[in-house]
C-alpha angles and dihedrals in degrees: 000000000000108000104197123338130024116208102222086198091073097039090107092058088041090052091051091058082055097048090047091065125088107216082052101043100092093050125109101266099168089061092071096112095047090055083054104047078047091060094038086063103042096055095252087104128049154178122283137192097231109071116240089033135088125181128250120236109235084241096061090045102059097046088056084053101046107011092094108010092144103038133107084234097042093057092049095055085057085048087055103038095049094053080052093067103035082070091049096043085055090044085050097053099042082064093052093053100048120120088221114085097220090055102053083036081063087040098063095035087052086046087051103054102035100048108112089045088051086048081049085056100037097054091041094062093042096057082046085048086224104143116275101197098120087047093044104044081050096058087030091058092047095050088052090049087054105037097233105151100165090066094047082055096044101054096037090058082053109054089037078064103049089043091048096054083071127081112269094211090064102048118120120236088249093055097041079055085061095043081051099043095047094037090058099051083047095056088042091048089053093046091056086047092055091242090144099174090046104047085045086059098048088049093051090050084055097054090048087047089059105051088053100065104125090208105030123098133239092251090053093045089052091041089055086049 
């Protein structure tokens, strides 16, 4: 389900997510450069000004997104693809967050290019309600470096809806983090946006978020509020 670029460079640890799927397993993994060296020639890959990356032709994207969409194998290719980047949106974020300027400076840049395949992620793990936070903290971080606050908003507002469609009962505590986590930038968003009566709603859904952890103490409840 890659969106717009692929990293070549991870295309080892993507190739393992593959492999660790059943319905995968059997396919000829060690031909993976010539598949590429296929596409390259034939226009659906190309150059890109970032070494280690090429650019994917719209063509070629939207058959990965929709080519086998209701397939065994299909599903397990967004399996894999979204534990891919679970592990690069942790990398991401890890860069964002460094004390040291060059890497937060890769860190953008990585964010950057790499932003429609982590909402591809992102959204593929929440229609599987596995939690989103490394995707997330990596968007989140480049929407902060470049001030946009109405994406942040946007797609906060997103992903609160789709959570929200689930039982709350049933949440696990790492998912109810996420809800807490999303529903308090979005307060905060709003806040920044002067939409008073909404950011005080999303504050007050992550208040109720928060008194409902299973495994988290008392102290740590009142120190979130």
């Amino acid at each position: 389900p890659f969106t717009s670029v692929v990293n070549l460079n991870l295309l080892a640890q993507y190739t393992a997510q593959i492999k660790a799927q059943p319905a995968l397993a059997n396919l000829p993994h060690d031909r993976w450069p010539e598949v590429v060296g296929q596409a390259v020639s034939w226009g659906l890959l190309g150059g890109h000004e970032v070494k280690g990356y090429v650019r994917m032709q719209p063509t070629l994207a939207y058959f990965l997104r929709h080519g086998t969409t209701d397939t065994e194998q299909g599903a397990a290719v967004r399996t894999a693809f979204r534990l891919h980047y679970d592990q690069v949106g942790a990398s991401i974020n890890q860069l964002l967050q460094s004390k040291q300027p060059q890497e937060r400076q890769l860190g953008f840049l990585l964010a950057h290019l790499e932003y429609e395949n982590l909402m591809t992620g992102l959204f593929l793990q929440l229609e599987a309600r596995q939690p989103i936070l490394s995707f997330y903290q990596a968007l989140d971080g480049y929407w902060e470096t470049t001030k946009d606050v109405a994406r942040g908003i946007e797609v906060g507002s997103q992903i609160m809806a789709l959570i929200q469609t689930e039982s709350m009962s049933v949440l696990s505590d790492a998912r109810r983090f996420d809800l807490l986590r999303v529903s308090g930038d979005l307060g905060d968003r709003l806040m920044a946006q002067m939409h008073y009566p909404k950011a005080a709603a999303a504050h007050e859904n992550a208040l109720v978020v928060i008194d409902g952890f299973r495994e988290v103490s008392q102290e740590q409840k009142a120190s979130w509020k």
